[in-house]
C-alpha positions as semicolon CSV with decimal commas, in nm:
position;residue;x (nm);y (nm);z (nm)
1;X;5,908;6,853;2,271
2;X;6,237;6,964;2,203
3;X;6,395;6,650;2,348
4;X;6,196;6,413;2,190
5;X;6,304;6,605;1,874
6;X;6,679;6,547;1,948
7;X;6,606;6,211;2,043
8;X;6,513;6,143;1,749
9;X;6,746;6,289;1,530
10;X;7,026;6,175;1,735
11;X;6,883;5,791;1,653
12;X;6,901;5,877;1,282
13;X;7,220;6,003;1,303
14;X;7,328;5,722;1,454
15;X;7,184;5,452;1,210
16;X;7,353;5,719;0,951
17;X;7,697;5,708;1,086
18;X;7,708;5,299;1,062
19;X;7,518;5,272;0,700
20;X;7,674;5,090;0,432
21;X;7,897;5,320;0,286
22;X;7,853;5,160;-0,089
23;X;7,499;5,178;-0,029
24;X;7,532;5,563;0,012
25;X;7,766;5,626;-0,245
26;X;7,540;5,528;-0,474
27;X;7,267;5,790;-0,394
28;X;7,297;6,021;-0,693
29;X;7,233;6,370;-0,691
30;X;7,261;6,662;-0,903
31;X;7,447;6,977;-0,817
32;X;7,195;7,161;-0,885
33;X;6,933;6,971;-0,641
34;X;7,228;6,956;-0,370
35;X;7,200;7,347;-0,343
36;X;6,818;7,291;-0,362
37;X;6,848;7,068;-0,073
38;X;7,095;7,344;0,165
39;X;6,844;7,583;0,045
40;X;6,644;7,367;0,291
41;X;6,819;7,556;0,580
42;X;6,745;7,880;0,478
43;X;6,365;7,827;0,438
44;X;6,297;7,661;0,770
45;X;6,437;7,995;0,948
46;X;6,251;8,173;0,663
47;X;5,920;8,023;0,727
48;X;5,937;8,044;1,116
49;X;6,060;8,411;1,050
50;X;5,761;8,507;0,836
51;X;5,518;8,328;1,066
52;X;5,643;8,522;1,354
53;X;5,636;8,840;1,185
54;X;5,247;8,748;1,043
55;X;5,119;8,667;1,387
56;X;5,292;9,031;1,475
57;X;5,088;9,213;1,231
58;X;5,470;9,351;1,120
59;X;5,436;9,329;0,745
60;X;5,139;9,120;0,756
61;X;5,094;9,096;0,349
62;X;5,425;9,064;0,254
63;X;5,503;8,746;0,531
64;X;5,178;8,578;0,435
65;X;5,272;8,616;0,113
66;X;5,634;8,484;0,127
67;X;5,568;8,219;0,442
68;X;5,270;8,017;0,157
69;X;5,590;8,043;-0,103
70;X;5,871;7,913;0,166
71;X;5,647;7,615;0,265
72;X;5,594;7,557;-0,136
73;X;5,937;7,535;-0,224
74;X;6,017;7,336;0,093
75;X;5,782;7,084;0,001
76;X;5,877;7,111;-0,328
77;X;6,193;7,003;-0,242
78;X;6,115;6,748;-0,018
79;X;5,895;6,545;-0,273
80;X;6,181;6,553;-0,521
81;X;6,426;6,382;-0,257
82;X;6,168;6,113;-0,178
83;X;6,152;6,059;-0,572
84;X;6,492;6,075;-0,603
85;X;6,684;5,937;-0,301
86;X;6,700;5,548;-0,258
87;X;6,905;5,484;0,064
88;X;6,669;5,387;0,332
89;X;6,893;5,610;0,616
90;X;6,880;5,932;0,436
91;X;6,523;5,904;0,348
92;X;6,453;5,844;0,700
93;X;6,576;6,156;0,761
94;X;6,378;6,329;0,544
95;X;6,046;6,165;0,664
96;X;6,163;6,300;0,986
97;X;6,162;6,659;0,859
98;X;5,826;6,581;0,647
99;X;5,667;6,521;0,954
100;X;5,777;6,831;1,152
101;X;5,664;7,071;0,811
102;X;5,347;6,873;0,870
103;X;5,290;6,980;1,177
104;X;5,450;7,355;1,133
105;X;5,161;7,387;0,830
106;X;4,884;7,285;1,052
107;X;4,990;7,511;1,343
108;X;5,085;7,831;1,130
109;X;4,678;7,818;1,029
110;X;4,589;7,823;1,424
111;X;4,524;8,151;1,591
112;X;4,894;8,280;1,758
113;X;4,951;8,194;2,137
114;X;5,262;8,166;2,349
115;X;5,196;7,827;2,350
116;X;5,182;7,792;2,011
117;X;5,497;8,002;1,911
118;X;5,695;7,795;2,112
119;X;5,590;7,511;1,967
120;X;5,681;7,688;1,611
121;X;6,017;7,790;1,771
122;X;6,107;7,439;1,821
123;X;5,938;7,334;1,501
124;X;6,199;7,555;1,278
125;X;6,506;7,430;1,486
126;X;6,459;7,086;1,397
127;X;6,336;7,133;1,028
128;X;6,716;7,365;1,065
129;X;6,869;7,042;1,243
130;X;6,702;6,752;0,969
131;X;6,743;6,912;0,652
132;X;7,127;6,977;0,783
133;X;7,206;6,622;0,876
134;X;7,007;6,541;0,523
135;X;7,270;6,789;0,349
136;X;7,553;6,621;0,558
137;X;7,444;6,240;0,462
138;X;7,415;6,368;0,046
139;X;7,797;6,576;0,089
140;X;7,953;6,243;0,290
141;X;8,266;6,078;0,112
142;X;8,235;6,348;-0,180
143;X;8,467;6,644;-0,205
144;X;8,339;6,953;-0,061
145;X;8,430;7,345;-0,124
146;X;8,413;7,537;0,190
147;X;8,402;7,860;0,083
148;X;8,069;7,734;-0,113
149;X;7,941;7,604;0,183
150;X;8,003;7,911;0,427
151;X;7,851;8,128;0,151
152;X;7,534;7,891;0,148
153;X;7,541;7,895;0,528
154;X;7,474;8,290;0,530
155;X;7,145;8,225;0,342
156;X;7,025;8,037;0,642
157;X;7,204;8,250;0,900
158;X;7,044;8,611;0,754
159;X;6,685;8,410;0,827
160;X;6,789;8,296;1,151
161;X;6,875;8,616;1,300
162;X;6,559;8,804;1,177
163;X;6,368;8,492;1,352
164;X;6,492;8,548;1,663
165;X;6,443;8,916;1,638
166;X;6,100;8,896;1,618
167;X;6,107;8,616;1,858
168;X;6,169;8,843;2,077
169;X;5,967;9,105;1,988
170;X;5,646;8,877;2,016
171;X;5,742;8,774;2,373
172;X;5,910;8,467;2,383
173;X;6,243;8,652;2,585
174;X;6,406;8,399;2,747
175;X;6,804;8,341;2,759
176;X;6,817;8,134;2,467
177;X;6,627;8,317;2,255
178;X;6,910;8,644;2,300
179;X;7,165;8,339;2,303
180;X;7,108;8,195;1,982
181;X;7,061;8,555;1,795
182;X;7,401;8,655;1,907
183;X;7,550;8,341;1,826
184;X;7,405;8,355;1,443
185;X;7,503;8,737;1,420
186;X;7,857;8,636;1,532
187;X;7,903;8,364;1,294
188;X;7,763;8,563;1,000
189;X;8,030;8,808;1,101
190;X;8,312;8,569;1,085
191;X;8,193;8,413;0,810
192;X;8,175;8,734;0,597
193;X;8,517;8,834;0,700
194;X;8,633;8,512;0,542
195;X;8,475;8,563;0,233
196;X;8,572;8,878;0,207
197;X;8,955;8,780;0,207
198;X;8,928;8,500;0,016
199;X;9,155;8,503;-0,233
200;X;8,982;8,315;-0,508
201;X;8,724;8,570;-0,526
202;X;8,693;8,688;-0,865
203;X;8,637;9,046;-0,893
204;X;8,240;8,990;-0,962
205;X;8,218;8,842;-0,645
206;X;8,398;9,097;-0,454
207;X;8,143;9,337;-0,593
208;X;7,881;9,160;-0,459
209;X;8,027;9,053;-0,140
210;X;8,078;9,441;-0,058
211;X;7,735;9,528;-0,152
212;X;7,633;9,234;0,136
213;X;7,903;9,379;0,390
214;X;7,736;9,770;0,315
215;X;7,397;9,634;0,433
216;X;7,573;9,405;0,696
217;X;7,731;9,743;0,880
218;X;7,368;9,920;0,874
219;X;7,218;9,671;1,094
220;X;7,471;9,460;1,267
221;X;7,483;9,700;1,550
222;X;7,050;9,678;1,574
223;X;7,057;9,313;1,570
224;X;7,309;9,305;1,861
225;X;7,048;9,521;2,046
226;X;6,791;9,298;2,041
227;X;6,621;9,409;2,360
228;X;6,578;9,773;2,208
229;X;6,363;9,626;1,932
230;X;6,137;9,867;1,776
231;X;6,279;9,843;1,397
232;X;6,169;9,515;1,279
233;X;6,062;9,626;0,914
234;X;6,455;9,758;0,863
235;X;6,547;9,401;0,960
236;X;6,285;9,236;0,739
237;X;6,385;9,383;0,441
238;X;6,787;9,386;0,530
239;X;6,794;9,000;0,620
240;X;6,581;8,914;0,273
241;X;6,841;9,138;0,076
242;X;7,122;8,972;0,213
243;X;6,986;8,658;0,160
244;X;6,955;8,697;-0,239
245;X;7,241;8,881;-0,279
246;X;7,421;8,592;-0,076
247;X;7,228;8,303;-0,325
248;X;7,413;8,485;-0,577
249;X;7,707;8,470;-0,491
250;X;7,672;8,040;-0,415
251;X;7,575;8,078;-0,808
252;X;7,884;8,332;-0,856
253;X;8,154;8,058;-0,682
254;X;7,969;7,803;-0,877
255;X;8,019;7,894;-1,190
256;X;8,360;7,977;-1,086
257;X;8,460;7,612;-1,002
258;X;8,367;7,523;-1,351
259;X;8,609;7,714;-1,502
């Protein structure tokens, strides 16, 4: 499955890369949906996280609960870029991502099997991999701010490596699965140390970056022990914390620029 998936996107990508480039230019959208759209990110590692921890039993209300409100606001999303995109290579990329939520909202209702949470596995990396090149086609030719954009990445990474926690924890312990944990924990860990030094930072920011790098130092040493398991509420609630605090803080260097 997972090569058919990267088949598919790598086609897209391709018909992306040669598109008119007046054509995309004049696809119009709004700051504020752009950070709607990389919100994207985030929620399909926070739906796949929430699923996994649901068919765990590991705070079973509070994952039902939030996994119904991820897929909401995903699809939310996703109708509002079909209404409001009009060039025909970016909105085959996002019928390429409606089509995996499709099938990630009629598995998540099936009874859990190792079967099916590899499928699910697989599902969330290429709703990850779509709604990025999606965010990459809306960003091309227009100026960028990459301290805004590592900021928004953290949202998705905090997911991320609370997926692949549980991953674990339900069984699914191959290479990759330790692989790609460490490889999100390390990035959030650069990425944070960036942030932190940045010098543009107004003092607002600072206050709330330090608050993220408090709750980073609890658990950065658990989530590098990933075969030790055994406290995956602690991670829950950590990565969801860091999460909102770092969607502030997009809003924070936002409002910042417009000064």
């Amino acid at each position: 499955m997972m090569k058919q998936i990267i088949k598919v996107l790598t086609i897209l990508a391709l018909s992306f890369g040669v598109a008119n480039s007046a054509q995309i230019e004049s696809t119009l959208v709004s700051k504020k949906m752009l950070n709607r759209v990389a919100k994207q990110r985030m929620l399909s590692q926070a739906m796949a996280k929430n699923y996994f921890y649901l068919s765990k039993g590991v705070n079973k209300t509070i994952a039902k609960k939030n996994l119904k409100k991820n897929i909401t606001h995903f699809k939310r999303t996703q109708q509002k870029l079909s209404e409001e995109i009009i060039d025909d290579n970016i909105k085959s990329l996002i019928d390429f991502v409606d089509m995996s939520l499709d099938e990630f909202t009629s598995i998540y209702k099936e009874k859990y099997s190792d079967d099916n949470g590899i499928i699910m596995l697989d599902l969330s990396e290429s709703l990850l991999e779509g709604s990025d090149y999606v965010v990459q086609a809306l960003v091309k030719g227009k100026k960028s701010n990459k301290i805004i954009e590592m900021a928004g990445k953290q949202r998705m990474l905090s997911q991320r490596i609370a997926k692949y926690y549980m991953v674990y924890q339900i069984g699914i312990k191959d290479d990759n699965t330790i692989i790609q944990m460490r490889e999100s924990i390390k990035e959030f860990n650069d990425n944070l140390k960036e942030l932190l030094k940045h010098q543009g930072n107004t003092p607002k920011i600072n206050v709330e970056l330090n608050k993220v790098n408090k709750m980073w130092k609890i658990v950065y040493k658990l989530y590098l022990n990933i075969e030790t398991g055994g406290l995956p509420k602690i991670v829950y609630s950590t990565t969801d914390k860091i999460t909102k605090k770092m969607n502030a803080i997009v809003s924070l260097y936002q409002d910042n620029l417009k000064k």
